[in-house]
VEXFIBA-143403 format. One line per field, with one value per residue (C-alpha): chain; x, y, z; residue number from 1. Coordinates in steps of 0.1 Angstrom, whole numbers. Example, Ala and Ser with C-alpha at 12.3 -4.5 7.8 and 13.67 -1.06 7.14 Angstrom:
// VEXFIBA-143403
ch	c(A|A)
px	c(123|137)
py	c(-45|-11)
pz	c(78|71)
i	c(1|2)
//
This chain:
// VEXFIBA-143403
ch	c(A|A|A|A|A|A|A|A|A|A|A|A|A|A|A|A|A|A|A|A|A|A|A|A|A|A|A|A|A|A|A|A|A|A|A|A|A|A|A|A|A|A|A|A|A|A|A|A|A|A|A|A|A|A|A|A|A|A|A|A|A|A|A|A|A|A|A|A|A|A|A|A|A|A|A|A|A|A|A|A|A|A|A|A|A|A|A)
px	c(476|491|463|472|448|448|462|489|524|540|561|583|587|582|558|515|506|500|479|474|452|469|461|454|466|487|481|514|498|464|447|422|419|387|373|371|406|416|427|437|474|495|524|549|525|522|559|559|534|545|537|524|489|479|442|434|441|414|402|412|448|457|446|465|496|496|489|521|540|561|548|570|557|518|522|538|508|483|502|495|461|453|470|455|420|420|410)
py	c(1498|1483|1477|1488|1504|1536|1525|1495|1502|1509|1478|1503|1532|1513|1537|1544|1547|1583|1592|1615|1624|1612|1613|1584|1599|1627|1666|1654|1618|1637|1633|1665|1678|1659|1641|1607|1614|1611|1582|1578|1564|1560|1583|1551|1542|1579|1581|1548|1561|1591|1595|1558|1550|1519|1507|1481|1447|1427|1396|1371|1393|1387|1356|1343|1359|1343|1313|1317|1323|1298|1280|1301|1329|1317|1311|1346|1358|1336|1344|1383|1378|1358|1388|1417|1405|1389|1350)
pz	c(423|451|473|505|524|548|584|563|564|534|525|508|533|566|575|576|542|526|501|472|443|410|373|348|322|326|302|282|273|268|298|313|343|348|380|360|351|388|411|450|452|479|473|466|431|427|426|401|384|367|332|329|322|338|339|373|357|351|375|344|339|378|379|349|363|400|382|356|390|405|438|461|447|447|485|491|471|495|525|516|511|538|564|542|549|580|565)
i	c(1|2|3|4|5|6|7|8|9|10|11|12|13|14|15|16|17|18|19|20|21|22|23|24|25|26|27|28|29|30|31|32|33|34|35|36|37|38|39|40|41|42|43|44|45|46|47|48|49|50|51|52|53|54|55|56|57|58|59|60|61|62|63|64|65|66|67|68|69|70|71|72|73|74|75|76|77|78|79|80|81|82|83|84|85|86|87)
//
């Protein structure tokens, strides 16, 4: 969800990320106990996660929202990228 990847610092927690095993859709929104059922979160998602289903937006969805964004925000956005992968 967030992207962060193992060995990044969890913006949130100031510390490595950790990771756990979460659900898509969770037993009480009718979700199985099913491998394709099952995603990798960090445990900050996990926490925002619980008893939401959210599906990975879509390359059009993202897209469309940096570009709804103001320019202060688009920048933070680039300057993210930019550090995440090195460019």
């Amino acid at each position: 969800m967030c992207g962060i990847a193992p060995g990044d610092i969890d913006d949130f927690t100031g510390h490595e990320a950790k990771f756990t095993v979460g659900v898509i859709a969770s037993k009480n929104l009718g979700g199985k106990d099913e491998l394709s059922n099952l995603r990798t979160l960090c445990s900050t998602c996990n926490q925002g996660a619980k008893n939401i289903t959210n599906e990975k937006p879509s390359r059009i969805w993202l897209l469309s929202q940096v570009r709804r964004a103001g320019q202060d925000e688009q920048v933070a956005v680039l300057k993210w990228l930019r550090e995440k992968f090195k460019v």
